[in-house]
N, C-alpha and C positions, 0 to 999 in steps of 0.2 A: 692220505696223500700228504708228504710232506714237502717243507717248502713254497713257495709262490708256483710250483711248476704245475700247470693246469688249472691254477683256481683266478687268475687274473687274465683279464682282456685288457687289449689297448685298443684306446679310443677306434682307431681304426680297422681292427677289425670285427666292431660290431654288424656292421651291414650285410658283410661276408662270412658271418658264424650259420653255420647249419648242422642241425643233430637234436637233442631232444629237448623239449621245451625249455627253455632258459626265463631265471628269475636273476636279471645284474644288480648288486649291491655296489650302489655309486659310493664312493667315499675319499681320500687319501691315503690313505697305506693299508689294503684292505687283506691281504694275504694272510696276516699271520690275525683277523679277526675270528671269534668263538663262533661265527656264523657258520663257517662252512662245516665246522662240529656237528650244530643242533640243526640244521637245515634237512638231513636228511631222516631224523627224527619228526617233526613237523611237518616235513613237504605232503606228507598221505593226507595231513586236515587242510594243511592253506594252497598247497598246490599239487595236487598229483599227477606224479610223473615226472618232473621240474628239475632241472639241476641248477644250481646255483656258481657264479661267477664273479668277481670282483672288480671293479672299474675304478682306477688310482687317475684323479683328478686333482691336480695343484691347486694350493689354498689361494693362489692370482689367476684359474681358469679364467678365460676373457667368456661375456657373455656370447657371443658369436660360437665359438668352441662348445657353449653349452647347449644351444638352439642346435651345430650341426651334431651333437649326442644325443639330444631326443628326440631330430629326425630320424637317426640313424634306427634308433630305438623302433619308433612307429612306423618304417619301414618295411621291415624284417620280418614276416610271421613266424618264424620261428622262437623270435622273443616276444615272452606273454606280459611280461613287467617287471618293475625296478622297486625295488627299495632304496632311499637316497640316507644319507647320515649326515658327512659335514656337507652339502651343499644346498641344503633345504631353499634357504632363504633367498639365493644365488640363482638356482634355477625357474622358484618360482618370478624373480625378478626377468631374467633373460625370455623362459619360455611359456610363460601364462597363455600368449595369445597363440600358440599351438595345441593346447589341451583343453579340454572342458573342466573347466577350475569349478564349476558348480555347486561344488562340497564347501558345506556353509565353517566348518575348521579351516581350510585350506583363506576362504575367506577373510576369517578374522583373525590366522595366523601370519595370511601373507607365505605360504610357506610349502613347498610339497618333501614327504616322504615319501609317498607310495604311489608310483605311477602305474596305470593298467596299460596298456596297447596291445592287448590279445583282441579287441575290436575297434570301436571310437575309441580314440584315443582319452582318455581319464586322470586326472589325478586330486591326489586327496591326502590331507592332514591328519593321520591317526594317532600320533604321538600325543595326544591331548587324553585319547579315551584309552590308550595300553596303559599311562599314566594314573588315571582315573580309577581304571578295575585294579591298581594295585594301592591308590588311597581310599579304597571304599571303606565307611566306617566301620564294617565288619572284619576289616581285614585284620593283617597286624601293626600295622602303623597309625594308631589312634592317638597321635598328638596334636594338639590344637593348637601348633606354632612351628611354622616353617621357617627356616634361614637357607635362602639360595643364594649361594656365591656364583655370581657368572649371568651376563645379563643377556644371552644371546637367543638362539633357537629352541634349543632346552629348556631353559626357562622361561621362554615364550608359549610354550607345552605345559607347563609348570603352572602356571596363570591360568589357563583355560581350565586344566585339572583341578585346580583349586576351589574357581569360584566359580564355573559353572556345572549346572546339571547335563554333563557331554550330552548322555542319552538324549533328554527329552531337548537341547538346543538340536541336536543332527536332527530329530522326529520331526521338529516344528522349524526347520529352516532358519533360525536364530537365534539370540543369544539367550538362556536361559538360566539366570543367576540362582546359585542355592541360596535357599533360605537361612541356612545357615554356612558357616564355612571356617575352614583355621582360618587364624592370622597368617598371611605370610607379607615377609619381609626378600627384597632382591638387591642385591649387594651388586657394584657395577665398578670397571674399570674405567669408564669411557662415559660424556655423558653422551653422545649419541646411540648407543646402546641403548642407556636409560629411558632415551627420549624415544624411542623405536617403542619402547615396552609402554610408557606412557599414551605412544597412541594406540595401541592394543588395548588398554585401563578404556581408552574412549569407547573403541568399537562393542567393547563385551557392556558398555553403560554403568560402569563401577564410578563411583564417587570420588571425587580427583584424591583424598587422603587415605582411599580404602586399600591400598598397597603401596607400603613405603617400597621407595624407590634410594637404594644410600649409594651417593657417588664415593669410589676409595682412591687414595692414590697408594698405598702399599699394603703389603702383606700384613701387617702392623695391625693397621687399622681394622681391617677384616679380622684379623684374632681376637680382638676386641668388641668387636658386634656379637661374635662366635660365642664368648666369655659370657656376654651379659644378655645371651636369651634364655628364657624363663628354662625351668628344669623340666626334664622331658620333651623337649626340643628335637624336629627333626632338622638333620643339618645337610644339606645337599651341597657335594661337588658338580656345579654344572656346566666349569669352566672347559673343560675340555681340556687340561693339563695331565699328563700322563699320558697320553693314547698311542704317543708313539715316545715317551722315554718317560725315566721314572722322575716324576713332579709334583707339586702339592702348591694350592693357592695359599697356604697356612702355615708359617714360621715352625720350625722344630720345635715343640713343649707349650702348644695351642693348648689353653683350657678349656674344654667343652661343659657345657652345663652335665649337673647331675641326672643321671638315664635317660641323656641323649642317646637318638641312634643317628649316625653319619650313613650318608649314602652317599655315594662314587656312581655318575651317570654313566662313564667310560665300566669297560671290566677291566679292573686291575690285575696283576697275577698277585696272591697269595703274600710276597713281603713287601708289596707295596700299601696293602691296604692299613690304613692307622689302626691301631691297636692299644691297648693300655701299656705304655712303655713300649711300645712298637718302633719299628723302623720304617724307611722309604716313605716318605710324607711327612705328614705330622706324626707325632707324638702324644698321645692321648692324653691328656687327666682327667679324671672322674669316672663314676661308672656309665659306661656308654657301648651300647649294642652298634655293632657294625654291620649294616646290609652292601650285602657284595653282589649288586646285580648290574645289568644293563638292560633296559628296557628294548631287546632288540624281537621282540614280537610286538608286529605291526598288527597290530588286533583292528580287523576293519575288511577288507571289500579281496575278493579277489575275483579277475575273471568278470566281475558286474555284480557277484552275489555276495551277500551276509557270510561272511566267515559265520559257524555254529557256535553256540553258547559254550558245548563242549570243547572247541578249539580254541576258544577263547582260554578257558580253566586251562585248558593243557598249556600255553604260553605262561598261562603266572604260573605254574608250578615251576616249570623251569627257567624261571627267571631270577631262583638265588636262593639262599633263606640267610634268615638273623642268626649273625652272629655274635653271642652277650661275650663281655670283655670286662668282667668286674676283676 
């Protein structure tokens, strides 16, 4: 299908969609997203039968507008649930007290991605544990120092992924810190951002200096944090810059530490992703692996039940691979 023609709904006629089970990806400009690609590859493990639709919601949606979209939502048996992207934080603010927020991430996130209303109405914060199975230390990102540029939702996922044990905190209803863990570092435009994250640092019971918090006021200064983390650095876009034109939080001719790998939270297309002498963003130096993914498998609940181990595996495989850039 190409174009927006069939893959987007507007707000309004959620209530009045009837036809085969529907899963709406909330977001703002969701048409030309990778999702409606790999959705129908996936749909057999996380939902079968399901088609998938896109819901373009303005970065000033009023809370009221949002509450009358998860009515709409919980309404409708035809729609079984949503996946949210930019409005995580938005809707959990607005519609908390219409869902059963129970889920102990969505808790300490403040935040929904994934909403069920195929029965009791549900939602829940997976973006901590899709995150998590892709830094397991078995994986291939075994670097023990994070630099996240972008102090918002993503990088509130970011945090959880990091420093807790997702699994056994969802098992045991609360926060449960690894014993061990990277460093990570979160680089921030705003200090109310920061200050958002720092009371996150409370709720998970981390130790007020155990994740530096660096307020920035330009591009400059962030190239500069970027420069001087240790070698073998993972360096995370989490700003949400690119998603609907080509941007970079990083000056042209950013120096990356020696075998870094950059990761881009958005999916970029192909010349935007940095590179060694590359174009559309920054501009590389050094030797550094570039992971080209976006965490858009919500590894976690559908329907009421455990997505399978195996569904699981299948979202990281298709969730990108390393690309080295020496």
């Amino acid at each position: 299908m190409d174009g927006a023609v069939g893959r987007v709904l507007r707000p309004g006629e959620l209530a009045a969609y009837r036809g085969a089970p529907l899963i709406v990806f909330v977001g703002i400009s969701t048409a030309g997203s990778s999702v409606h690609r790999v959705h129908p590859a996936w749909a057999p493990l996380l939902g079968p039968g399901t088609e998938l639709r896109g819901l373009d919601l303005p970065e000033t949606v009023r809370p009221d507008e949002l509450r009358r979209v998860v009515s709409d939502l919980c309404a409708n048996p035809a729609i079984h649930g949503a996946v949210v992207t930019s409005h995580k934080l938005r809707i959990f603010g607005a519609c908390h007290e219409l869902l059963d927020a129970s889920d102990p991430l969505a808790g300490l996130t403040h935040e929904f991605n994934c909403l069920d209303v195929s029965g009791e109405p549900r939602a829940y914060a997976r973006d901590p544990l899709s995150l998590a199975t892709i830094l397991d230390p078995g994986g291939s990102l075994g670097t023990e120092n994070v630099v996240c540029v972008g102090a918002g939702g993503a990088a509130t996922a970011l945090l959880l992924a990091v420093c807790l044990d997702v699994g056994a905190s969802l098992e045991q209803s609360r926060p449960v810190l690894r014993p061990s863990r990277r460093q990570l570092t979160v680089v921030g435009r705003t200090a109310s951002s920061l200050a958002a994250l720092r009371t996150v640092c409370e709720r998970l019971g981390l130790a007020e200096d155990a994740v530096p918090l660096v307020l920035t006021s330009g591009a400059d200064e962030v190239a500069a944090i970027v420069a001087g983390a240790p070698a073998g650095s993972l360096i995370v876009n989490a700003t949400g810059l690119g998603k609907t034109s080509v941007a970079s939080p990083l000056p042209d001719a950013t120096a990356f530490p020696e075998r870094a790998v950059a990761w881009d939270f958005k999916l970029p297309r192909a010349a935007d992703v940095p590179a060694a002498g590359g174009r559309g963003g920054a501009a590389v130096r050094g030797r550094v692996g570039v992971l080209r993914c976006r965490v858009v498998g919500r590894i976690g609940r559908h329907r009421g039940h455990p997505v399978h181990e195996r569904a699981a595996a299948g979202c990281h495989q298709g969730l990108g691979r390393v690309r080295t850039a020496y």
